[in-house]
Residue frames as qw, qx, qy, qz and C-alpha x, y, z in Angstrom:
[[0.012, 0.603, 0.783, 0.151, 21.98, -0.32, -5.47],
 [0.076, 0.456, 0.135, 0.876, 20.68, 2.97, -5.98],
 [0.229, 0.100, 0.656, -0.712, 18.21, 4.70, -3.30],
 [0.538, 0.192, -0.446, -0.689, 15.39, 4.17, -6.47],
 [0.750, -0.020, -0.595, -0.289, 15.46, 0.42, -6.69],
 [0.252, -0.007, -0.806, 0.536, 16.50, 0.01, -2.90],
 [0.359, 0.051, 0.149, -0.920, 13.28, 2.49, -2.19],
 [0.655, 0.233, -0.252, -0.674, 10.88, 0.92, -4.58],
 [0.590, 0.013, -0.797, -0.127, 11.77, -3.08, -3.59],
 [0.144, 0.102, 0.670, -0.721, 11.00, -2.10, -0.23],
 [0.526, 0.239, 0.164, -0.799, 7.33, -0.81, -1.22],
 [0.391, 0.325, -0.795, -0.330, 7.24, -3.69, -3.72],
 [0.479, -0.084, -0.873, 0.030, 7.46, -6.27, -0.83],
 [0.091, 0.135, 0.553, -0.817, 5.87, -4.65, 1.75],
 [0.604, 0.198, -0.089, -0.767, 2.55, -3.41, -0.55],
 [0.658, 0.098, -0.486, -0.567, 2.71, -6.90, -1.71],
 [0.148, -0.044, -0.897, 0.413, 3.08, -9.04, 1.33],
 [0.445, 0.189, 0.313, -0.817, -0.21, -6.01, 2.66],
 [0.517, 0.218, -0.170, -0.810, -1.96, -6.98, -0.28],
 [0.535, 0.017, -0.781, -0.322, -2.04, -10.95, -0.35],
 [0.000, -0.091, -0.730, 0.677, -2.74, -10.84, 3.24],
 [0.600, 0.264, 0.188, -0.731, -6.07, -9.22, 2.60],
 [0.631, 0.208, -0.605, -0.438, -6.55, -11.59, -0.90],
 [0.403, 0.056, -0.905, 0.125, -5.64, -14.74, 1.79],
 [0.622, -0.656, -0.009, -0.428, -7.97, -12.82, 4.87],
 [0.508, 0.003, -0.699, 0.503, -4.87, -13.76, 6.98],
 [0.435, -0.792, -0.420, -0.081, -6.54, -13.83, 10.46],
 [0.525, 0.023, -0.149, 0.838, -4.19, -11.30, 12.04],
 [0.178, 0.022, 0.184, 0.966, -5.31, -8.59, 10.21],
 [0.223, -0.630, -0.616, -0.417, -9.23, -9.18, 10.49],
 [0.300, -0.589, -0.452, 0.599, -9.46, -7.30, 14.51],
 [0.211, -0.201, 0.259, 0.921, -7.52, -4.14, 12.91],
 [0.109, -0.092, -0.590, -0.795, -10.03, -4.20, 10.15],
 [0.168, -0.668, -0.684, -0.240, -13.11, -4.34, 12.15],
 [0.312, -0.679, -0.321, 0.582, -12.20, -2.00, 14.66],
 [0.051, -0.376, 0.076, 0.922, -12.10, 0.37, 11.51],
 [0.594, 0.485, 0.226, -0.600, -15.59, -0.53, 10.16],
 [0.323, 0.571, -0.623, -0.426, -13.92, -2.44, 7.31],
 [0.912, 0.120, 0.073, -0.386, -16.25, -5.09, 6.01],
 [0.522, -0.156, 0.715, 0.437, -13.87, -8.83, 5.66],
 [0.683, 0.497, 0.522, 0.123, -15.67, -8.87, 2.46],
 [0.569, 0.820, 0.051, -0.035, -13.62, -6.16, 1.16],
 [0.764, -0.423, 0.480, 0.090, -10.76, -7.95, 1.73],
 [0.715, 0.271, 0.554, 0.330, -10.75, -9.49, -1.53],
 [0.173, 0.372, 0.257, 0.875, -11.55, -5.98, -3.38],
 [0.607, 0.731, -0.235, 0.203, -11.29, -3.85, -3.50],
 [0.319, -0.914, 0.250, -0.018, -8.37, -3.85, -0.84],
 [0.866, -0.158, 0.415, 0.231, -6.23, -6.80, -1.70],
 [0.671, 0.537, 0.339, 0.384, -6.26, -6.41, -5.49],
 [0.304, 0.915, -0.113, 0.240, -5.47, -2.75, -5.38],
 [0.256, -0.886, 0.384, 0.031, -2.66, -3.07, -3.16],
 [0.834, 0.077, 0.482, 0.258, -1.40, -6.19, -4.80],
 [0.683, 0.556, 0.270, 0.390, -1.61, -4.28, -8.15],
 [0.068, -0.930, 0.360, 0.036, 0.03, -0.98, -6.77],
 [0.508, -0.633, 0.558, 0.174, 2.74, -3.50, -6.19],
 [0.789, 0.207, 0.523, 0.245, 2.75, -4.87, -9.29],
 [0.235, 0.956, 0.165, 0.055, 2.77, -1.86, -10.51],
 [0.288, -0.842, 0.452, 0.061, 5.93, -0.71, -8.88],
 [0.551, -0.248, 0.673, 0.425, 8.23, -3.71, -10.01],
 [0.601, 0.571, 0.516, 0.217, 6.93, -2.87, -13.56],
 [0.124, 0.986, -0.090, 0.062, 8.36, 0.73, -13.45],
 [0.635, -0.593, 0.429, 0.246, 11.07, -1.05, -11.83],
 [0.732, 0.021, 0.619, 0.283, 11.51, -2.87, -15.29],
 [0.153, -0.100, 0.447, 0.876, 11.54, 0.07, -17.67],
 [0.073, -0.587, -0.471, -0.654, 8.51, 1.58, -17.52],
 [0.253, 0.025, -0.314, 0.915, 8.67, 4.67, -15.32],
 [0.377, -0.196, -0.141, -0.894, 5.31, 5.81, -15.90],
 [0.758, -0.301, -0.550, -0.181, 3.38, 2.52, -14.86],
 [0.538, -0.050, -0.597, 0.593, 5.47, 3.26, -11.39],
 [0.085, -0.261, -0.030, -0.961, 4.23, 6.88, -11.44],
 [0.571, -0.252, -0.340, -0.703, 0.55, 5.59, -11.52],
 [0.662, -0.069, -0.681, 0.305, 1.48, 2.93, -9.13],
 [0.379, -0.031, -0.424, 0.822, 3.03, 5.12, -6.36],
 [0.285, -0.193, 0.035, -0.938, 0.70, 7.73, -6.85],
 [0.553, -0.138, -0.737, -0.365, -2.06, 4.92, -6.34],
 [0.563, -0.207, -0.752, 0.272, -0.84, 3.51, -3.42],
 [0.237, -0.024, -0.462, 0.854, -0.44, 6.70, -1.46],
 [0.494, -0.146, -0.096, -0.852, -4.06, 7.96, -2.25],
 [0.682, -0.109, -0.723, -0.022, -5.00, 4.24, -0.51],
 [0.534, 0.081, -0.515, 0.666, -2.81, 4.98, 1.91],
 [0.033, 0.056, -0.248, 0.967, -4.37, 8.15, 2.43],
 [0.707, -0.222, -0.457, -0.491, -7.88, 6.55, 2.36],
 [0.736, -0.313, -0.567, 0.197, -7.10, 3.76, 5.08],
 [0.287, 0.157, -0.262, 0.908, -5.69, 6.71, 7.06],
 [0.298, -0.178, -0.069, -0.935, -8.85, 8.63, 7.06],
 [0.697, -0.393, -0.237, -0.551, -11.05, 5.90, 7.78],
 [0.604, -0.051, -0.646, 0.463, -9.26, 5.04, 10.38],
 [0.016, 0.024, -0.429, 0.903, -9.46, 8.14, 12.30],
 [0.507, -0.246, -0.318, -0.762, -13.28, 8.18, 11.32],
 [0.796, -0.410, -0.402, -0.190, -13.74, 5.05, 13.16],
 [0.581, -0.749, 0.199, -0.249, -11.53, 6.47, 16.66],
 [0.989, -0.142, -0.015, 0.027, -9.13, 3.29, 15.74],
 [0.038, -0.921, 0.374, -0.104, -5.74, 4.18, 17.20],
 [0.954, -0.161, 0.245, 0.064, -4.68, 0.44, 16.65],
 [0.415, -0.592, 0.466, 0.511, -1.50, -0.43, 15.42],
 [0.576, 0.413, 0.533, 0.462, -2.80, -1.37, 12.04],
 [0.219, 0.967, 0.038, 0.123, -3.31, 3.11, 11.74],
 [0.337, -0.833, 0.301, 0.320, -0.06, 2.89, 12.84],
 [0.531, 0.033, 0.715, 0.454, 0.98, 0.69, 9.74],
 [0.396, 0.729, 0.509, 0.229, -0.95, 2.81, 7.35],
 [0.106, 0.959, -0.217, -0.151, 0.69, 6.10, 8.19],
 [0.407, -0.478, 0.656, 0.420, 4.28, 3.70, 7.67],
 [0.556, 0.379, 0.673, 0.307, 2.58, 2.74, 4.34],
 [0.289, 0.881, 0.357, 0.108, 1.89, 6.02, 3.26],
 [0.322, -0.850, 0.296, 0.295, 5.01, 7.06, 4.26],
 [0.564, -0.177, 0.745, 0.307, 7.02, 4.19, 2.42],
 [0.482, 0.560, 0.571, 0.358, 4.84, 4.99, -0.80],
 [0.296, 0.947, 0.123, -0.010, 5.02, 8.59, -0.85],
 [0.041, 0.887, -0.341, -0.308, 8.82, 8.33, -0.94],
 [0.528, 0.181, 0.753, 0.348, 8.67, 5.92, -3.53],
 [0.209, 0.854, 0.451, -0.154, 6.45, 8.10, -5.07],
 [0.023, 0.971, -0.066, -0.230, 9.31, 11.09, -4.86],
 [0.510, -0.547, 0.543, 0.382, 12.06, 8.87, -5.97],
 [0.532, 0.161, 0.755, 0.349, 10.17, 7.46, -9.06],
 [0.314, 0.935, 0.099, -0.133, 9.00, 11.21, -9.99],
 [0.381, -0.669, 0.531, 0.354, 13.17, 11.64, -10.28],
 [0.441, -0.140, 0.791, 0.400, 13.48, 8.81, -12.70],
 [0.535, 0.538, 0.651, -0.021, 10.60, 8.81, -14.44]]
């Protein structure tokens, strides 16, 4: 298995495990999200959906279209780099900011693996 599709099914299941969590409001993840000002109600959207579709997104480049990964990857990491930012805004040094810098990590080198292929 290349480091491409070993790279990119990581971020796959990971973005899309993140992203039905929010779509399901699994109760875990609500604390995390208030302690960074982050209304449940955008749970559903915009946060679910987009990180759902980033991850659709990514197994679709996976499937021969390189560019729909591109737009993906880039996607996720400018999320990534959102939830990042309002994290620090709201002081919240929980472990979910500590999952968002491993998400933004995990997508920006997806990101550099599917600039390679694409």
């Amino acid at each position: 298995m290349t480091p491409y599709v070993a790279l990119t099914l990581s971020a796959v299941a990971a973005n899309g495990f993140s992203g039905i969590a929010a779509l399901l409001h699994f109760k875990p993840i609500l604390p995390g999200m208030a302690r960074a000002g982050v209304p449940e109600s955008w749970l559903t959207f915009p946060i679910g959906t987009l990180k759902t579709a980033g991850a659709l997104g990514l197994a679709v480049g996976l499937a021969g279209l390189p560019m729909v990964g591109v737009a993906a990857a880039v996607g996720l990491v400018l999320f990534f780099v959102c939830a990042i930012y309002t994290h620090i805004l709201a002081r919240d040094c929980s472990p979910q900011f500590a999952l968002a810098i491993g998400f933004l990590t995990l997508n920006a080198a997806s990101l550099a693996v599917v600039l390679n292929v694409a």
